[in-house]
N, C-alpha and C positions, 0 to 999 in steps of 0.2 A: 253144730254150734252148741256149746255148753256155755251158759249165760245164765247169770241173777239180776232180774231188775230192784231197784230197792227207789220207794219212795217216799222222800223226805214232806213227813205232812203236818208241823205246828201249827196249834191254834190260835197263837196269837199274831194280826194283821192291824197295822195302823189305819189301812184302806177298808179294810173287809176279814172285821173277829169273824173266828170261826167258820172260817169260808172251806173250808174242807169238808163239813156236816154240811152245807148247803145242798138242799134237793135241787137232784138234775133227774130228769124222767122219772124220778119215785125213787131213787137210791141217792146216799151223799154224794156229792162230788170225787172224792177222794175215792169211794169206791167204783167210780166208772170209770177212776182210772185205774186202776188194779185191771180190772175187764179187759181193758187197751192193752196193756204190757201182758196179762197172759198170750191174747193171740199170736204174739210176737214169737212166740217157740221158745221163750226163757226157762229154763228151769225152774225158777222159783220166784213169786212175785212176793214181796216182803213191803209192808208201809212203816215205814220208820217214824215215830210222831213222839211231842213231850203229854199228851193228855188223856187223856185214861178214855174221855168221851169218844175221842177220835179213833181209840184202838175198840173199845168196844164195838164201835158201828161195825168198824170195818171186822171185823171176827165173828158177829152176826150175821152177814152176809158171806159166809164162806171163806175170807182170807184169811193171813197171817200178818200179825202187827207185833212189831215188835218197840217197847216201851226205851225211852232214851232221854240226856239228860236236856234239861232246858234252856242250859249255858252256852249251849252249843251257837255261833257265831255264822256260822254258813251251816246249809245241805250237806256241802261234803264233809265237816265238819261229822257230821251224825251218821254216816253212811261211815265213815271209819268206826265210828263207835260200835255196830254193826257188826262189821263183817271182821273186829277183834272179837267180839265176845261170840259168834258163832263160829269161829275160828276156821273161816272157809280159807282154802288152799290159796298161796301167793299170788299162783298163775292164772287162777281164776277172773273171770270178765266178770265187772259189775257194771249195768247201767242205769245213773243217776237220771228217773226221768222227777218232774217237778208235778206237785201233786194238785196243779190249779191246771192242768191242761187234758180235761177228761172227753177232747176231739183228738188227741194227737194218733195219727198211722203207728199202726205195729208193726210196719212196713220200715218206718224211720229205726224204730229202737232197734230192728235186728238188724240193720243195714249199719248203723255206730257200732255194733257190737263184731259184725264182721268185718267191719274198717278196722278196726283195732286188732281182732285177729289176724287180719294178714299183713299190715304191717306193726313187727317186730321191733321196729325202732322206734315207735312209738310209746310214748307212756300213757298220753290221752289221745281218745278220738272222742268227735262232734260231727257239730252238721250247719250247712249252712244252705242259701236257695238263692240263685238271681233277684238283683233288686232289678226291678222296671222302671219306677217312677222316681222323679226328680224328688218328690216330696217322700219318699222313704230313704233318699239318699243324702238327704241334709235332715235328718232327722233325730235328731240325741238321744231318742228312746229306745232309736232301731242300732242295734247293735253290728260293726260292717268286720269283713274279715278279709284279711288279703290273703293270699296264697302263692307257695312258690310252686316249681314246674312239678315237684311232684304230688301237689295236695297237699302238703305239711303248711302249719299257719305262721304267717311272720309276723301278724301283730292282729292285735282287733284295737277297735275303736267305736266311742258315740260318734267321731269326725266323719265326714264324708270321704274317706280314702277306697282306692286312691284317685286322691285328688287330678281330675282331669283340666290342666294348666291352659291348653290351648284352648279348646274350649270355655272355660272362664273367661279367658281375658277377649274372648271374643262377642258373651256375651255382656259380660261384667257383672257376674254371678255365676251358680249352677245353673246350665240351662234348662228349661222345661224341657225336653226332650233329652234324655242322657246319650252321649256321643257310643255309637256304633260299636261293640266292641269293646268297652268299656268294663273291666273283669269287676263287677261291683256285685256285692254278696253280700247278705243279712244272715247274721251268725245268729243260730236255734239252741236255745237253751239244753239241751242235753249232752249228755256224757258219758263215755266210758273208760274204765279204768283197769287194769289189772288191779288185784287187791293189795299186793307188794308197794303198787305207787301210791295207792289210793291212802294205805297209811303212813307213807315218808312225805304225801303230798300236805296232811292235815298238820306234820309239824313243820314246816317250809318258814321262812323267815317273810310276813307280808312284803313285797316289791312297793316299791313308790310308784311304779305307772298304774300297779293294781290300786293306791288309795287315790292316782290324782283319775283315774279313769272310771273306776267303783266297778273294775271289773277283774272278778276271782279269781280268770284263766290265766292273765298277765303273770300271774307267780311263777305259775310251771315256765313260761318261756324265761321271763327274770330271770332265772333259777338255771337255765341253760334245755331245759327238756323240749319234748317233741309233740307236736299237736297233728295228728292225723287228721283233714277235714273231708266227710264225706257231701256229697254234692245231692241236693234232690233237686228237682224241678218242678214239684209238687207243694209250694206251699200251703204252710199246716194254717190250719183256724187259730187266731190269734186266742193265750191262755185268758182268765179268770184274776183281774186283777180288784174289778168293782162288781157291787151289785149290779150295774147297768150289765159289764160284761156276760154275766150271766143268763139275763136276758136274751142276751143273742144268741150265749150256746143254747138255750132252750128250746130259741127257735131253728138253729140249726141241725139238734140232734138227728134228729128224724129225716135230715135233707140227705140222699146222694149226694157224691161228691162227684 
């Protein structure tokens, strides 16, 4: 597997400035994630960020950060910015992992990076886990992903899809207990791309399911492309959104999984 992770790490947070210098075991956060995507067997771990502070940490502790504009509107957005000016090869895998998640398995990024390699008719691949609980599945934060018979994605959604009819109206709600069987999945923020899509992706015309959903991937399918979804069974430690979350990776670092 020949693979670049690249992660997108701005410092400005409406929830949590600066949250990528945030000490996690004695290094920023942003750099224990760099730590996570080398073990993953990637070629090259690159932090893509707009702030000088941010690239310094992270090049003080041994990485590679590369400086990018501020304008930038999405991750993927900055990850083309990227991998134009380092002018890596079309066919190349890049995987977009997010730079608030310094628990995530390197087991994940290389497992999206080999979904995406082997299938070819893919322009992106991701990741998604069993939901269990009723309360992750009506949940608007938890993002759900449907799949057809070969793992390729037909829609994601904040909705509870898909929606399980007879059971509703049985109970007259979702029920607590999710019916047997029930193919329901929480789609994991990461990505990979070939480089070739990764720059026709950043000029794509926004979709309307993508503004009325507030979610980025809905272009590529709008747009007619192909979502490879890879399946773990291992959900990851929820990312770094507040100082509280933080908190809890702190107290989790250190835990076996």
């Amino acid at each position: 597997m020949d693979f670049v992770v690249i992660i997108p790490a701005r410092h400005g947070s409406s929830r949590f400035p600066g949250k990528p210098l945030a000490d996690l075991g004695g290094k920023p956060m942003v750099v224990q994630v760099a730590e996570r995507a080398l073990k993953s067997g990637a070629r090259e771990v690159l932090v893509a960020t707009d702030h000088r502070a941010i690239a310094d940490a992270v090049r003080d502790h041994g990485h590679t950060a590369v400086m990018t504009r501020r304008s930038h509107a999405s991750g993927t957005d900055r990850l083309a910015e990227v991998v134009t000016a380092r002018r890596f090869p079309a066919s190349r895998i890049v995987v977009n992992v997010q730079g608030d998640e310094p628990l995530i398995e390197p087991a994940l990024i290389r497992g999206v990076a080999e979904r995406l390699a082997a299938q070819r008719a893919a322009q992106i691949a991701t990741a998604c886990t069993p939901i269990r609980s009723s309360a992750d599945f009506v949940n608007p934060n938890i993002v759900k992903v449907v799949l057809d018979r070969s793992g390729y994605a037909l829609y994601f959604s904040r909705a509870a899809i898909p929606h399980p009819r007879d059971a509703v109206a049985r109970s007259a709600g979702i029920p607590e207990v999710l019916p047997r069987g029930l193919p329901a999945y929480r789609h994991l923020g990461i990505y990979a791309y070939r480089c070739a899509f990764l720059q026709r992706f950043a000029k794509l015309r926004p979709a309307v399911i993508e503004r009325i959903e507030a979610l980025e991937q809905l272009r590529a399918l709008a747009h007619g492309f192909r979502i490879s979804v890879h399946i773990t069974t291992r959900a990851p430690h929820p990312g770094i959104d507040t100082p509280e979350d933080l908190e809890r990776a702190r107290g989790l670092l250190n835990q076996p999984r």
